[in-house]
N, C-alpha and C positions, 0 to 999 in steps of 0.2 A: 504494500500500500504506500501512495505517495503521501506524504503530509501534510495532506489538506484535506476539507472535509470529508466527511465518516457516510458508508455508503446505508441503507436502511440495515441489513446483514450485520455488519462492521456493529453498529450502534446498539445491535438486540446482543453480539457478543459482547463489549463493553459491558453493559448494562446487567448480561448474566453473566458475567464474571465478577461484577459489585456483590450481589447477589449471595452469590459463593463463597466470596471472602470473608463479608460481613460477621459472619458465626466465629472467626476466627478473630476479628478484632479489629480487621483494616478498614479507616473509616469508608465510607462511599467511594469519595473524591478522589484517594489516594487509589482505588483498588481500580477507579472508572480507567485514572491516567496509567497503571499499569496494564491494563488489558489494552490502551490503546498504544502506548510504547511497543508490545505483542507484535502489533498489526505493519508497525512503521518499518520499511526498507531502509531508512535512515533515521538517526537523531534527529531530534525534533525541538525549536527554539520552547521557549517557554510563552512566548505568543501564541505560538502556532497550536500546541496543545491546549491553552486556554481559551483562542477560538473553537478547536473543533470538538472540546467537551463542556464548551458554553462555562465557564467557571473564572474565574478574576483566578489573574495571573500571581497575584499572592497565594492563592489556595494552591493551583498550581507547581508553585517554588517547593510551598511547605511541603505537599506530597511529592512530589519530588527526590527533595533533599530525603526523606521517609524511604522510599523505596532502594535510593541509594545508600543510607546505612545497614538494610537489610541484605543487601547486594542483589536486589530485585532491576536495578537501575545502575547505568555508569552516565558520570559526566564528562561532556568533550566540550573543551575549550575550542575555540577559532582565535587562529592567530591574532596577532595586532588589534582586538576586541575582546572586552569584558563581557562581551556573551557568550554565555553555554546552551549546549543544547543535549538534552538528554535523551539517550538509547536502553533499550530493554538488555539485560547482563543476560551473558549464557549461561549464569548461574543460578539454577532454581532452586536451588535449596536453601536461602539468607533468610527465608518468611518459617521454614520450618524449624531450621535452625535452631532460630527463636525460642520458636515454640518450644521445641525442646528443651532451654536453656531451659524456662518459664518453669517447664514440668518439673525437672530436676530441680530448681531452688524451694520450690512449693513442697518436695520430697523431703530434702535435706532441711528443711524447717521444721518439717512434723517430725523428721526422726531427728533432729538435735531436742527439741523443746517437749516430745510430748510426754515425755515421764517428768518433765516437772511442773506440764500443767493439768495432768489428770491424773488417772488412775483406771483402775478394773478395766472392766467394755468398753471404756471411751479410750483406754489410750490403749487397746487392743485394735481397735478402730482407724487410731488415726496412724499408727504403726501399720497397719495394710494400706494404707490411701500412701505413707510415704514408701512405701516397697515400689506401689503400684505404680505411681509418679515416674521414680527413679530406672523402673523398668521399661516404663512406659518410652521418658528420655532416650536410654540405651539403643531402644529399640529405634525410633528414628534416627539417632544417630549413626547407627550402624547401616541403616537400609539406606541412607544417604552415601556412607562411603562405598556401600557395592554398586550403588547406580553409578555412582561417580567413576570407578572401575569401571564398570559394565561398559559405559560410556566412552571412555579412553578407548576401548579392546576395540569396540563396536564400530565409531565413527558418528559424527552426529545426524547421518544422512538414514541411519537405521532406528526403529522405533522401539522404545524401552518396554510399552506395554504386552503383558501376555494376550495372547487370541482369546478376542470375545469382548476384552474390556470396553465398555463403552459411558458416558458420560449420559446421563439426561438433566436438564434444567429446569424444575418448577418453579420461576420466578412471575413473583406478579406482574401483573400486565397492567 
């Protein structure tokens, strides 16, 4: 896609890719310009994206500069100008990463503190919620480094999904 406006298609994938995000935490805006970053053959000014998902070019920045410390996003300078323009990262995995971190500290809180703030059932409890966290971590973080492998071995011209997977979107209309 070139980077100018969004074709009807383009617009309902942006749109259910906000959708999708949402449950995970990224706000709208943020999740609209990375699905549309997705779509772009090139990086893209901060104008340009702020015209073609209708949003003030501050909102924009913010989400932006957002997808770029998840490594969802890289920034490219142009010479002799202070403007950038930002591209979708070959890297999919900064948003789960995350998440993962997330798991794991919410893990490691319930097992550093939870014998000193309860006892019996409850801090039986909250001793499985921190297993589960922490395993839970592990386990993205792991299936991230074998894609990542998988990947390298592969080539990015081949597809990572197993036969059959497929995606459907219930998003409001």
């Amino acid at each position: 896609m070139s980077n100018r406006a969004l074709t009807a298609e383009q617009r309902r994938f942006v749109d259910d890719m906000a959708v999708l995000l949402a449950p995970w935490g990224l706000q709208p805006g943020t999740a609209r310009l990375y699905a549309y970053l997705l779509l772009c053959d090139e990086p893209a000014t901060l104008d340009t994206i702020a015209a073609a998902l209708g949003m003030a070019k501050s909102s924009a920045s913010v989400a932006a500069r957002l997808l770029e410390q998840f490594g969802l996003a890289r920034r490219h300078g142009e010479p002799g100008t202070k403007r950038v323009r930002y591209g979708a990262s070959n890297s999919y995995s900064g948003f789960l990463a995350a998440q993962a971190r997330l798991l794991d500290d919410i893990g490691r809180l319930a097992e550093s503190r939870a014998h000193h703030v309860t006892s019996g059932e409850t801090l039986r409890r909250l001793r499985y919620l921190a297993s589960f966290h922490r395993k839970m971590a592990a386990t993205i973080t792991g299936r991230i480094e074998e894609l990542s492998d998988e990947f390298l071995r592969r080539g990015p011209d081949e597809d990572l999904r197993t036969a059959g997977d497929s995606v459907t979107v219930n998003a409001p209309r």
